[in-house]
SEMARKOL-900305 format. One record per residue (C-alpha): residue number from 1; residue in one letter; y, z negated, x. Coordinates in Angstrom, 1 decimal, padded with zeros to 4 digits. Last residue first. Layout:
<sites>
site vexlum NUM&zami A&py Y&pz Z&px X
...
</sites>
This chain:
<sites>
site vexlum 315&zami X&py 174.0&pz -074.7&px -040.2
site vexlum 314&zami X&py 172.7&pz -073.0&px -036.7
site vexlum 313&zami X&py 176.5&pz -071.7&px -036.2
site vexlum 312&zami X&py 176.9&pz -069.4&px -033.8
site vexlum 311&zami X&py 180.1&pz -069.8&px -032.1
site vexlum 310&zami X&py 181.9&pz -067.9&px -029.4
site vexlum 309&zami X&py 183.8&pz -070.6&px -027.7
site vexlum 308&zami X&py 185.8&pz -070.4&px -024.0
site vexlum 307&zami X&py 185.4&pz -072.5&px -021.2
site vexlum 306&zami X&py 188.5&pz -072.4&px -018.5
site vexlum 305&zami X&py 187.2&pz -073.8&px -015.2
site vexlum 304&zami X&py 188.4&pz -075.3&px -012.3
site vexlum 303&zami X&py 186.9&pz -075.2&px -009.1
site vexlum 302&zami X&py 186.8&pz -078.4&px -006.7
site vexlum 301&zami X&py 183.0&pz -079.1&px -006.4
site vexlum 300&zami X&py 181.3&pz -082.3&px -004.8
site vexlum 299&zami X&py 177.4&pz -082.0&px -004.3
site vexlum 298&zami X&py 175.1&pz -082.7&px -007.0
site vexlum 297&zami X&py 172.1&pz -085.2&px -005.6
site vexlum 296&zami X&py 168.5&pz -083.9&px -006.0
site vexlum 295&zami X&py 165.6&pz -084.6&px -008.1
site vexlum 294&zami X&py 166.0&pz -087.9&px -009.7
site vexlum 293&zami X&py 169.5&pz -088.7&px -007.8
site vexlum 292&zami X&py 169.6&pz -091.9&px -006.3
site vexlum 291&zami X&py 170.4&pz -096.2&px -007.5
site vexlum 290&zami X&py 172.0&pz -100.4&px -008.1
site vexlum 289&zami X&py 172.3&pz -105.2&px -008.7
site vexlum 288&zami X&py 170.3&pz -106.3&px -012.1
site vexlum 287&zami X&py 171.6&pz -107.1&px -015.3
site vexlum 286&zami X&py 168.7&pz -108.5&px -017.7
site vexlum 285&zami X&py 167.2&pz -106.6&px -020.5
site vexlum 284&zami X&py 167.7&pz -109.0&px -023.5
site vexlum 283&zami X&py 169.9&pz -106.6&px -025.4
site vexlum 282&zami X&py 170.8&pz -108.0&px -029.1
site vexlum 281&zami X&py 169.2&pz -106.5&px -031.7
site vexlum 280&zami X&py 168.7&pz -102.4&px -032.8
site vexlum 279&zami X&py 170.2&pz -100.1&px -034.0
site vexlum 278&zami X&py 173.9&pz -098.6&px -033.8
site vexlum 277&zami X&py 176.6&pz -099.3&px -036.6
site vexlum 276&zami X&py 177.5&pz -097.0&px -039.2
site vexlum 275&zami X&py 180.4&pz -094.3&px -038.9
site vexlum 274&zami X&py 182.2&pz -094.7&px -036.3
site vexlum 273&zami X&py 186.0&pz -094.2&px -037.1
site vexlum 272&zami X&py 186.8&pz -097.8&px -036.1
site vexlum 271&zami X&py 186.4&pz -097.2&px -033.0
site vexlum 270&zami X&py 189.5&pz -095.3&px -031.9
site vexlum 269&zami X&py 191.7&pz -097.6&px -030.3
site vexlum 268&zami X&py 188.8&pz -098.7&px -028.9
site vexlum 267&zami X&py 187.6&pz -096.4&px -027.1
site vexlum 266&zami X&py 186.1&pz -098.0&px -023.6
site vexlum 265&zami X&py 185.1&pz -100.4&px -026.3
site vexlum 264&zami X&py 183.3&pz -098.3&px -028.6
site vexlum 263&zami X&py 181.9&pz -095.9&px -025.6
site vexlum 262&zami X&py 180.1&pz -099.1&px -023.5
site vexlum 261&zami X&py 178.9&pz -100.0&px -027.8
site vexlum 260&zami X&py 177.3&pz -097.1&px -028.0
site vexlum 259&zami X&py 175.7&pz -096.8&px -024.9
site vexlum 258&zami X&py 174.2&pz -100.5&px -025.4
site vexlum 257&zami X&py 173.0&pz -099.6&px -028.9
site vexlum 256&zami X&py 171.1&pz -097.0&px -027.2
site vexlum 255&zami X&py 169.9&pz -098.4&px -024.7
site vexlum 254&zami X&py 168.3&pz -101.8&px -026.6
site vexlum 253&zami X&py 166.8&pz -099.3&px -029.0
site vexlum 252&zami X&py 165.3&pz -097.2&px -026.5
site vexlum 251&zami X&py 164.1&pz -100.4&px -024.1
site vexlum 250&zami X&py 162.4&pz -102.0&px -027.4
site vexlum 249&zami X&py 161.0&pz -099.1&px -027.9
site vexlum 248&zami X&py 159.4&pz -098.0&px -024.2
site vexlum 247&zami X&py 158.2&pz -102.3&px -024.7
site vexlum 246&zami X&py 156.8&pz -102.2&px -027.7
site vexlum 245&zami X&py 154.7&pz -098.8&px -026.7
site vexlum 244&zami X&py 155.7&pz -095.5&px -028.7
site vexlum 243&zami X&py 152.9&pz -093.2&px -030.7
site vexlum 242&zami X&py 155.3&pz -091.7&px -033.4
site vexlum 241&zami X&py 158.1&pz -091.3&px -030.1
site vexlum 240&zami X&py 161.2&pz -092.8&px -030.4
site vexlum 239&zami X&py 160.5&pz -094.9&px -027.2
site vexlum 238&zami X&py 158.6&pz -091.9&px -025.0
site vexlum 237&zami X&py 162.4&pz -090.3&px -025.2
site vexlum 236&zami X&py 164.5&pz -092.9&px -024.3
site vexlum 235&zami X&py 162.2&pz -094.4&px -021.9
site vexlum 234&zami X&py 161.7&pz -091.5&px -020.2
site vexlum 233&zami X&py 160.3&pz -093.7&px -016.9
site vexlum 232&zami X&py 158.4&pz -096.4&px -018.1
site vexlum 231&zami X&py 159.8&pz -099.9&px -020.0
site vexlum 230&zami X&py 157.6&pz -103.1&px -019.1
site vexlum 229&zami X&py 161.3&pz -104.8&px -018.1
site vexlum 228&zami X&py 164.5&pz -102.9&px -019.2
site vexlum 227&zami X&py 166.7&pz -102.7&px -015.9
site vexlum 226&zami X&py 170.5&pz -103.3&px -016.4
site vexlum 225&zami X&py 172.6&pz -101.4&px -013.9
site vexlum 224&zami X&py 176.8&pz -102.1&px -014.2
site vexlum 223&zami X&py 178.5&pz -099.9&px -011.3
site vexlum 222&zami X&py 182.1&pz -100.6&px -011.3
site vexlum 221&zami X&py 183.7&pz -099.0&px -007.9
site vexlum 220&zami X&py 184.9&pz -101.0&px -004.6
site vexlum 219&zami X&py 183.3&pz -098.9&px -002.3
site vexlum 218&zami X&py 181.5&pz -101.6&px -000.7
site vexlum 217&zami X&py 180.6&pz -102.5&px -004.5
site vexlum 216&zami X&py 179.3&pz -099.1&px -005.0
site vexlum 215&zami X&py 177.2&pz -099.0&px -001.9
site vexlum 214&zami X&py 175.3&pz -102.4&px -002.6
site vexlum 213&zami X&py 174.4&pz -102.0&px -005.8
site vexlum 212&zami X&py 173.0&pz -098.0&px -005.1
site vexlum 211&zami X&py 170.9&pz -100.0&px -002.9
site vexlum 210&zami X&py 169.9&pz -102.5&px -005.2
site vexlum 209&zami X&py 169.2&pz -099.6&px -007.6
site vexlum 208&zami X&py 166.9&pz -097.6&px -005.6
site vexlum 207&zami X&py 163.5&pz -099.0&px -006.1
site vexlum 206&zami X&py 164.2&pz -098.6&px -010.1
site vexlum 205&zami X&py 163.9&pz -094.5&px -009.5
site vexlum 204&zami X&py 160.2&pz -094.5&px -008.2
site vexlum 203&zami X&py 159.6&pz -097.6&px -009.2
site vexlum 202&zami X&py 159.2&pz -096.9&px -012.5
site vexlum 201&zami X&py 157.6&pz -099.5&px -014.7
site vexlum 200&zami X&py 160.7&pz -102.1&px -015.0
site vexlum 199&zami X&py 162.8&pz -099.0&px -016.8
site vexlum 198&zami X&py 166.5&pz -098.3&px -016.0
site vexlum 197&zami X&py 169.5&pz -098.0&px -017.4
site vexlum 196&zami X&py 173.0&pz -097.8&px -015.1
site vexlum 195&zami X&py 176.9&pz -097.8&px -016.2
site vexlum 194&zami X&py 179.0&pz -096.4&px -014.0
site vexlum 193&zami X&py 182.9&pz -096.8&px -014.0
site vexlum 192&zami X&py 185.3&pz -094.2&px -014.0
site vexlum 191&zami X&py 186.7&pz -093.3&px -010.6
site vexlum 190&zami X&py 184.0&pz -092.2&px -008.1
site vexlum 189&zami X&py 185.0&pz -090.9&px -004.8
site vexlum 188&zami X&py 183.1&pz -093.0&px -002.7
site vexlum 187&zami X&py 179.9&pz -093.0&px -004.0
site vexlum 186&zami X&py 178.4&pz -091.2&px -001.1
site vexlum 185&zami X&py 174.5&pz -090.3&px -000.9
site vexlum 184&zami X&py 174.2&pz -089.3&px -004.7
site vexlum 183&zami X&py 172.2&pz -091.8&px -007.6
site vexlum 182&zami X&py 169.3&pz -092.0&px -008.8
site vexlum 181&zami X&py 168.6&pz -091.4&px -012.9
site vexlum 180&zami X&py 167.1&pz -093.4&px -015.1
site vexlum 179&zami X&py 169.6&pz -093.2&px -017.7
site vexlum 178&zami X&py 172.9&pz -093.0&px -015.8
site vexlum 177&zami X&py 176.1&pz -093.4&px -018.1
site vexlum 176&zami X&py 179.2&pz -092.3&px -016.5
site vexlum 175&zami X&py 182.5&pz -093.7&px -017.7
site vexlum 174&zami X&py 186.0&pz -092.7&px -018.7
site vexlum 173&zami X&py 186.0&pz -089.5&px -017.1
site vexlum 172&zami X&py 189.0&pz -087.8&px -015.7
site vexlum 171&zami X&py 188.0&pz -088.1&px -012.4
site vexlum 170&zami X&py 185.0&pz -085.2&px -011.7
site vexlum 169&zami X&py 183.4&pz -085.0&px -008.9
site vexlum 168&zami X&py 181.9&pz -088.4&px -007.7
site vexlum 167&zami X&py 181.2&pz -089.4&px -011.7
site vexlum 166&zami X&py 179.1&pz -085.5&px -011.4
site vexlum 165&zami X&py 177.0&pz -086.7&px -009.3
site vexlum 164&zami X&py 175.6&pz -090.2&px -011.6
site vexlum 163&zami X&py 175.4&pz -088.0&px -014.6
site vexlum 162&zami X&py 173.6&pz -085.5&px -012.3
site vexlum 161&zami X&py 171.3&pz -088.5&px -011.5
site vexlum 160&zami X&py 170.7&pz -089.2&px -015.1
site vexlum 159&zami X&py 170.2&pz -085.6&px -015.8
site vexlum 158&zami X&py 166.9&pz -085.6&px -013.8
site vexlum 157&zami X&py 166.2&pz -088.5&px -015.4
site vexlum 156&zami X&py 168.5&pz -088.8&px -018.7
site vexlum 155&zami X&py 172.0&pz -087.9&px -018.6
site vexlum 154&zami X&py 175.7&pz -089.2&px -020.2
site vexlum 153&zami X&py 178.9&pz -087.8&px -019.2
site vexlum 152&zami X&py 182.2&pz -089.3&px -021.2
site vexlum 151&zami X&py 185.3&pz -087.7&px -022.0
site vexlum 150&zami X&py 188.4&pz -089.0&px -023.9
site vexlum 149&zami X&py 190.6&pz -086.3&px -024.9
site vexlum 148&zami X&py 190.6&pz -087.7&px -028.6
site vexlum 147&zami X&py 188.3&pz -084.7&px -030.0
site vexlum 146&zami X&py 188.8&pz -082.8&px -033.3
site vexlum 145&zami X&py 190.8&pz -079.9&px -032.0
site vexlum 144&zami X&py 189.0&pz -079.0&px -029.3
site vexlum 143&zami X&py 190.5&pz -078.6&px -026.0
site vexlum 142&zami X&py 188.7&pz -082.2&px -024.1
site vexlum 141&zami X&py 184.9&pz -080.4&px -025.0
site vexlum 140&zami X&py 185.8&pz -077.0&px -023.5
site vexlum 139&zami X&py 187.6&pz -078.6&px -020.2
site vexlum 138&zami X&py 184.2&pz -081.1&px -020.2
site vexlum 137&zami X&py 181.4&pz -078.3&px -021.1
site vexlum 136&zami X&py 182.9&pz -075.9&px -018.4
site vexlum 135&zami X&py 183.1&pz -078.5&px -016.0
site vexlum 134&zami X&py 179.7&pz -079.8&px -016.6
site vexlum 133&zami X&py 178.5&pz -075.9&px -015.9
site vexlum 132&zami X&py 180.6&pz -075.9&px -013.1
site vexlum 131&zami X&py 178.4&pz -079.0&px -011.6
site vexlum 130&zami X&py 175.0&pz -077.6&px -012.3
site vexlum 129&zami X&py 175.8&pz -074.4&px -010.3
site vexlum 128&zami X&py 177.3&pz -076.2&px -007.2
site vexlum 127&zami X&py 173.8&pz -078.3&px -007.3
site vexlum 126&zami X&py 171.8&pz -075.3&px -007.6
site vexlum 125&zami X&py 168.7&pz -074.9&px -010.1
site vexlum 124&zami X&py 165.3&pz -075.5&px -008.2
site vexlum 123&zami X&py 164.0&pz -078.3&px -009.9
site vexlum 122&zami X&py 165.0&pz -076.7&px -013.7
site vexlum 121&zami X&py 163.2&pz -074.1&px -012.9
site vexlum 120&zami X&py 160.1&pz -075.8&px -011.8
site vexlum 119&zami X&py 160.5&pz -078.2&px -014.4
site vexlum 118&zami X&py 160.6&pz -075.3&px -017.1
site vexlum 117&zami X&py 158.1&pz -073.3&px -015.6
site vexlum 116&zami X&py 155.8&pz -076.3&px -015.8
site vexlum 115&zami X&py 156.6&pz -076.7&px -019.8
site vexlum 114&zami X&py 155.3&pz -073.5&px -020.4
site vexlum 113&zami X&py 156.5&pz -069.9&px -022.1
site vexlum 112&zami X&py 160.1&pz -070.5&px -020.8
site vexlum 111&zami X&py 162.6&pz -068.6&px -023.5
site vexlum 110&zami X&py 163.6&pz -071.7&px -025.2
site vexlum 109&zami X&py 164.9&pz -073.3&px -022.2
site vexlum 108&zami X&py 167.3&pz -069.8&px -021.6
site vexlum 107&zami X&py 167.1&pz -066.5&px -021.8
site vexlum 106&zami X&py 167.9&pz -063.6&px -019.5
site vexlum 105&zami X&py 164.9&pz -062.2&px -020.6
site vexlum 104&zami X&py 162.4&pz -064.3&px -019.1
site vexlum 103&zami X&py 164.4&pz -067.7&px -018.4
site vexlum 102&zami X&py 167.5&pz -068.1&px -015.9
site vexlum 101&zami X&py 170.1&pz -066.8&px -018.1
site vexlum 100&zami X&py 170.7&pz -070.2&px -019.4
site vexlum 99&zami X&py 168.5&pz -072.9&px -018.1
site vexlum 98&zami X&py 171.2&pz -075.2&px -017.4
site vexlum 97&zami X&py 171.2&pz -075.5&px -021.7
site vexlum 96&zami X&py 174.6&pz -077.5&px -022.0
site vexlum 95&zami X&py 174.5&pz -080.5&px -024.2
site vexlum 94&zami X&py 177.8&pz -081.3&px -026.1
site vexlum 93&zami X&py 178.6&pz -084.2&px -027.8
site vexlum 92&zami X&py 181.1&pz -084.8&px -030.2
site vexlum 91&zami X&py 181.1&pz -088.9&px -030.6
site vexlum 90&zami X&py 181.3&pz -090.8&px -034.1
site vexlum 89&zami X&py 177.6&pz -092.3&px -034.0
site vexlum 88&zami X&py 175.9&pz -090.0&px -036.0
site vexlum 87&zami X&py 177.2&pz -087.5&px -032.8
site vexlum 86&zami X&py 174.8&pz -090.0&px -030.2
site vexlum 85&zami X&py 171.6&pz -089.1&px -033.2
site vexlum 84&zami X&py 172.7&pz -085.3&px -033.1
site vexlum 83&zami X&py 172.4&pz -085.2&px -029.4
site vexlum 82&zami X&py 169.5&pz -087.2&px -028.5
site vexlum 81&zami X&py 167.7&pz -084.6&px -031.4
site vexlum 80&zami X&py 168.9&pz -082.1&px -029.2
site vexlum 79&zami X&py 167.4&pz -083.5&px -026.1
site vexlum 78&zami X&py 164.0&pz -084.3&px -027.7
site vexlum 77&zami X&py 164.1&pz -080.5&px -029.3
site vexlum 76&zami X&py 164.0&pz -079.7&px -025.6
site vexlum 75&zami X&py 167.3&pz -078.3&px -023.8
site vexlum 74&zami X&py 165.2&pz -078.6&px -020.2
site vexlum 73&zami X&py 162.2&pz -081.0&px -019.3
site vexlum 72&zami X&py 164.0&pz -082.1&px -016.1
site vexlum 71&zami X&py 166.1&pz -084.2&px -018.6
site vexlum 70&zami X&py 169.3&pz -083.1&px -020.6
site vexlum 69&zami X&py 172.7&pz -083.7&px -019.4
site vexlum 68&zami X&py 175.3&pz -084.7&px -022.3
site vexlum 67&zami X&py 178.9&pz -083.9&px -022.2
site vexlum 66&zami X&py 180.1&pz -086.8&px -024.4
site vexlum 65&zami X&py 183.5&pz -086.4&px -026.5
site vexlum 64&zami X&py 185.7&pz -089.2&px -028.3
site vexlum 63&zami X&py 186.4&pz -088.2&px -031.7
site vexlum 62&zami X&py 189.5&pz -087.3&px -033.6
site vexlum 61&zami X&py 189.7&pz -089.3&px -037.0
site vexlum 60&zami X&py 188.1&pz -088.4&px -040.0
site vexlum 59&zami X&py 184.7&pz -088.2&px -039.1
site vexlum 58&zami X&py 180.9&pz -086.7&px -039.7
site vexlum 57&zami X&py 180.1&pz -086.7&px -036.1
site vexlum 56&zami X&py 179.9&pz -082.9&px -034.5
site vexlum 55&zami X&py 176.6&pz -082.0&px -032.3
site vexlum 54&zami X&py 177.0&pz -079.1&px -030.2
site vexlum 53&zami X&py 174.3&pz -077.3&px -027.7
site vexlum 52&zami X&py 176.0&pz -075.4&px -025.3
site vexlum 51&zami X&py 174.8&pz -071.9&px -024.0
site vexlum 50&zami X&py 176.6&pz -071.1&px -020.6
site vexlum 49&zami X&py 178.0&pz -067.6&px -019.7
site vexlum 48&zami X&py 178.5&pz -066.8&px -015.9
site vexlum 47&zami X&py 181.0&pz -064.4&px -014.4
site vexlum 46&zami X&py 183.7&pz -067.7&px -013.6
site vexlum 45&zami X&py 183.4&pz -069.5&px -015.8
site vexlum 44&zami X&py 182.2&pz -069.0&px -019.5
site vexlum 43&zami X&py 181.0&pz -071.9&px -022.1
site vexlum 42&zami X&py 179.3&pz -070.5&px -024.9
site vexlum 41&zami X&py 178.5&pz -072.2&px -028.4
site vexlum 40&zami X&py 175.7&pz -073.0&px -030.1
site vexlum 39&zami X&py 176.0&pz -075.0&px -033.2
site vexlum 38&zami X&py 175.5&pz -078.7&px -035.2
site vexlum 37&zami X&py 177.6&pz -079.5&px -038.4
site vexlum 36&zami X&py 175.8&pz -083.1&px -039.5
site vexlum 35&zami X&py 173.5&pz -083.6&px -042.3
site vexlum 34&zami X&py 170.5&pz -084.6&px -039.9
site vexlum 33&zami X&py 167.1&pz -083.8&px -041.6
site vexlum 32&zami X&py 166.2&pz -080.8&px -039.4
site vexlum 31&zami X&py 167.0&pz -082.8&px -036.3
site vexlum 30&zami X&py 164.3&pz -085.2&px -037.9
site vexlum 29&zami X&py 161.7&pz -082.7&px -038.1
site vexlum 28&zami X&py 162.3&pz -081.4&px -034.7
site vexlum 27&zami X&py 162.3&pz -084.8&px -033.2
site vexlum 26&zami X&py 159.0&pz -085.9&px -034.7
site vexlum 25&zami X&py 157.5&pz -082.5&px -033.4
site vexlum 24&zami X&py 158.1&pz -083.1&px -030.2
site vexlum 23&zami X&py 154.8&pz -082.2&px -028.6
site vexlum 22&zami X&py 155.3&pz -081.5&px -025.2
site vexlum 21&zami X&py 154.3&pz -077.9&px -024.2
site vexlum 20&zami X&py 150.7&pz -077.4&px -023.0
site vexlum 19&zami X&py 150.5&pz -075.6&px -026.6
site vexlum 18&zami X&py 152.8&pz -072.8&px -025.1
site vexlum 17&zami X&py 151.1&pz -072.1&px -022.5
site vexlum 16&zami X&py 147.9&pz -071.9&px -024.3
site vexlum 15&zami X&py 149.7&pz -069.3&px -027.3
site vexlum 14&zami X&py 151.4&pz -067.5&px -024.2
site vexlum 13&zami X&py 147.7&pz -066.8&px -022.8
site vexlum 12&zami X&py 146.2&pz -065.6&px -025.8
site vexlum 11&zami X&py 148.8&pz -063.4&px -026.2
site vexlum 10&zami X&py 148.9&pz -061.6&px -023.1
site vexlum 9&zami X&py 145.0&pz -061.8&px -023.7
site vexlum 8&zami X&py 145.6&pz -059.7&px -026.8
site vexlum 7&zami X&py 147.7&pz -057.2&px -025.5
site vexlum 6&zami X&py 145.2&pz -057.0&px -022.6
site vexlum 5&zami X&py 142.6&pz -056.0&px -024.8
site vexlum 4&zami X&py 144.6&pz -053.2&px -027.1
site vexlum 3&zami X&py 145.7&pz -051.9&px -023.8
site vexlum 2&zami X&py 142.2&pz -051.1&px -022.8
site vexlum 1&zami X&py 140.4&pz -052.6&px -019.6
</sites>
């Protein structure tokens, strides 16, 4: 077989692999329309170097800051769009890529040629790993500038049950939100309180919130779940989406404005710098009793680390 020929079957195959990827066109275009400062920057502990997405509200007071844990699907366009829109609402958010170095060429997310290598390697990243890289993204995000030194973590599936790890880990947070996400085998060591969302069509994660109940109140922690009936796993996602069901959108629009106003009031001495209020009518999900990691619990982790910025800005 010539060179010429396998060169071109190389890229026949990347070009199939690549369309197998989620279309997320939607969010691309409308992260393209946001008028807000967004950048990479990288986070360094120990000898590894994590790529940070950052959104920056459009403010005049110091911000509150969420470190924000993308799905199983990686740093998709989805997750930076989540980004930008939580930043419209007054907040800094950073969203690490976990991916980084771990793609072909040392790359990251962006570098995966299919969606099932990105699962698969975002599946079999280590716990211990996962959790310095939230450290690095909280010490960076609580020394800038701009932000309040208020902290919360916010995931989404697989990230919802890192959200839900990393409350056991780290104490300076003011709250965790979980979005359907389950959570880790001992609870005992949380601080801030936890805030649960959940969808009425997945069993797979919704099955475990009475138990996740249960063990938070035996430990005496805050855990507030609030299930979204006819909603499907990805709600968040699936709910903005061109071809969304009522009920994934109703669910999106109901979480959202619920995150935002969780951070308003944890911050309130600080609220009044947002900058238009959040979408969406009054929540008529109803509260439920408790969950367990999507994919696998983080374990505890007691090293500190110091994150430090080289910027590229993408604006």
């Amino acid at each position: 077989m010539s060179r010429h020929l396998l060169k071109f079957l190389a890229a026949v195959l990347f070009v199939s692999a690549a369309a197998s990827l989620p279309a997320q066109d939607w969010a691309k275009a409308a992260l393209e329309k946001s008028p807000r400062h967004r950048e990479y920057v990288a986070l360094k502990h120990g000898d590894r170097t994590v790529q940070a997405f950052v959104a920056y509200p459009e403010v005049s007071r110091k911000a509150p800051v969420i470190v924000m844990i993308h799905e199983i699907f990686g740093l998709s366009d989805w997750a930076k769009e989540m980004a930008d829109e939580l930043a419209a609402q007054g907040y800094i958010v950073i969203a690490p890529d976990f991916l980084s170095g771990a793609g072909p060429n040392g790359g990251g997310t962006d570098a995966f040629p299919a969606q099932d290598a990105v699962t698969k390697a975002v599946s079999g990243l280590s716990a211990d790993q996962v959790t310095a890289d939230l450290d690095a993204a909280a010490d960076y995000g609580k020394k800038l500038p701009s932000a309040n030194g208020k902290v919360f973590v916010a995931g989404f599936c697989w990230g919802g049950g890192k959200s839900f790890a990393f409350a056991t880990h780290r104490h300076d947070l003011s709250a965790a939100f979980v979005f359907y996400g389950t959570p880790p085998p001992d609870v005992t060591a949380i601080t801030a309180p936890v805030y649960g969302f959940y969808a009425g069509n997945d069993a797979r994660v919704t099955a475990t919130v009475p138990a996740a109940t249960d063990a938070m109140k035996a430990a005496g922690k805050k855990y507030d779940p609030v299930i979204y009936d006819g909603a499907g796993h990805g709600f968040m996602r699936a709910g903005q989406a061109p071809d969304a069901s009522d009920a994934n959108k109703k669910a999106y629009e109901e979480g959202f404005k619920r995150i935002v106003d969780l951070i308003n009031k944890a911050n309130a001495a600080n609220a009044s710098h947002v900058q238009k209020p959040a979408r969406g009518g009054a929540a008529s999900a109803k509260p439920v009793v408790a969950a367990m990691s999507c994919h696998d619990p983080t374990t505890d982790g007691d090293a500190t680390h110091d994150a430090k910025m080289d910027m590229a800005a993408i604006m």
